[in-house]
C-alpha positions as CSV (number, residue, x, y, z in Angstrom):
1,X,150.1,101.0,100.8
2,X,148.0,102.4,103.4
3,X,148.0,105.9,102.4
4,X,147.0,104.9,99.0
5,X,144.2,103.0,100.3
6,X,143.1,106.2,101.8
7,X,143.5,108.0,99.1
8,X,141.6,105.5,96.9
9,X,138.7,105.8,99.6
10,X,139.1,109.8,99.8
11,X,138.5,109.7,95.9
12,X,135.7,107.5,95.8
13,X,134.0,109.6,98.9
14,X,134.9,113.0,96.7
15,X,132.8,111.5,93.2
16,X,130.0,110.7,95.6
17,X,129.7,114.0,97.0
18,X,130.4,115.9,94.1
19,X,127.0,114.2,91.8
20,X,124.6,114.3,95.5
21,X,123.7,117.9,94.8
22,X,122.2,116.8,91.5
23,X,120.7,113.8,92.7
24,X,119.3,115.6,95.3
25,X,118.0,117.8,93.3
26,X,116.7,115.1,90.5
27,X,115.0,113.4,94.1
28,X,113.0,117.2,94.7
29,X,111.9,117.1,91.1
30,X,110.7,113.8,91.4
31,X,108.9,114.0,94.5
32,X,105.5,115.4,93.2
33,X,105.0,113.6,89.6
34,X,107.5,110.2,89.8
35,X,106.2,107.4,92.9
36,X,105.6,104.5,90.9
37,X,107.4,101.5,91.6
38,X,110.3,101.5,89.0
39,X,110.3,105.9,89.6
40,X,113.4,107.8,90.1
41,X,112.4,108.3,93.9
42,X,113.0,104.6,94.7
43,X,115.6,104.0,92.3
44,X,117.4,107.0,93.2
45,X,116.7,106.4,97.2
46,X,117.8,102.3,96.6
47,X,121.1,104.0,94.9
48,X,122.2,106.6,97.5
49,X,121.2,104.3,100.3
50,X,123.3,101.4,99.0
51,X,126.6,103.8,98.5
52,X,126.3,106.3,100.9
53,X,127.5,104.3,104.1
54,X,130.3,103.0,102.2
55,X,132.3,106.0,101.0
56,X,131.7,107.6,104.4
57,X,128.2,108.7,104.7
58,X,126.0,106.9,106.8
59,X,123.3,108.8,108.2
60,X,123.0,110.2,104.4
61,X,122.5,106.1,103.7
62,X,119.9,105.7,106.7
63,X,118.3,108.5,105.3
64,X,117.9,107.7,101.9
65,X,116.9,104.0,102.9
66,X,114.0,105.6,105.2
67,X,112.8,107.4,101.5
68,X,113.2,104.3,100.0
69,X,111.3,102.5,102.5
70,X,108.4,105.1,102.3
71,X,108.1,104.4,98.4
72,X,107.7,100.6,99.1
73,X,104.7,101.6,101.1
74,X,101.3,100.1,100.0
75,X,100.2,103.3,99.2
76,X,103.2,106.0,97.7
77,X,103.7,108.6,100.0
78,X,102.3,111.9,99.6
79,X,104.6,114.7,98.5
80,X,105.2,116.5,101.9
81,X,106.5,113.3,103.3
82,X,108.6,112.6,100.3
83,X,110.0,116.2,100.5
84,X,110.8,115.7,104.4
85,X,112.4,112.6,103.7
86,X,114.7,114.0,101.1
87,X,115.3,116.9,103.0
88,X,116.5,114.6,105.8
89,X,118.9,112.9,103.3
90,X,120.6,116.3,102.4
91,X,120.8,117.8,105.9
92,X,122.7,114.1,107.1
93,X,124.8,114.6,103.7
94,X,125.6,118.0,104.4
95,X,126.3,117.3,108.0
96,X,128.2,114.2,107.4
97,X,130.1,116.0,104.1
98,X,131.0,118.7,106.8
99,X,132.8,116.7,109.5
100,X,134.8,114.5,106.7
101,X,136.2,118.2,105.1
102,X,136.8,119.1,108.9
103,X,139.0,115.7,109.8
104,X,142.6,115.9,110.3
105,X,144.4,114.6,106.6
106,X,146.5,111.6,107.1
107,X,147.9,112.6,104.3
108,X,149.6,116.0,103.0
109,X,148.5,115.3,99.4
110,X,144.9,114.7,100.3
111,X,142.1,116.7,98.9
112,X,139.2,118.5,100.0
113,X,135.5,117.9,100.5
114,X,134.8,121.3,101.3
């Protein structure tokens, strides 16, 4: 039961870090044209932040919820901060992606994040 559990949570952190590439890159493409308050930045920010620290990745959640945070700002942010910010979500994502490949397997059939 356990190990299935762990596989079940494996899984789930495996689809999540398979699609961040493309949403980080969807958050890049968004960062100079889409701020408004229903934009892909916040939606996409809101999303990542929400999952993140539940399949495994929580600085890549704190990150994303510090974007989000910036686009709930009275004024949006300007495109150099937006950039840092989502630079700071894929260096905690690639970090975090990193020391989960790098963990011990409880389980021989387990797969990989690498």
């Amino acid at each position: 039961m356990v190990q299935d559990a762990a596989a079940a949570l494996l899984a789930i952190a495996e689809r999540f870090a398979g699609r961040m590439e493309a949403r980080l890159d969807m958050l890049r493409a968004a960062a100079a044209s889409d701020r408004g308050p229903l934009g892909t930045l916040r939606r996409e920010a809101h999303q990542i932040a929400g999952v993140a620290g539940c399949v495994g990745f929580p600085r890549c959640g704190e990150a994303a919820a510090a974007l989000e945070a910036l686009t709930l700002a009275p004024s949006p942010p300007d495109e150099a901060a937006a950039r840092a910010a989502i630079e700071a979500i894929a260096e905690a994502f690639a970090a975090e992606r990193a020391a989960l490949a790098a963990a011990p397997a409880t389980n021989p059939d387990r797969g990989s994040l690498a």
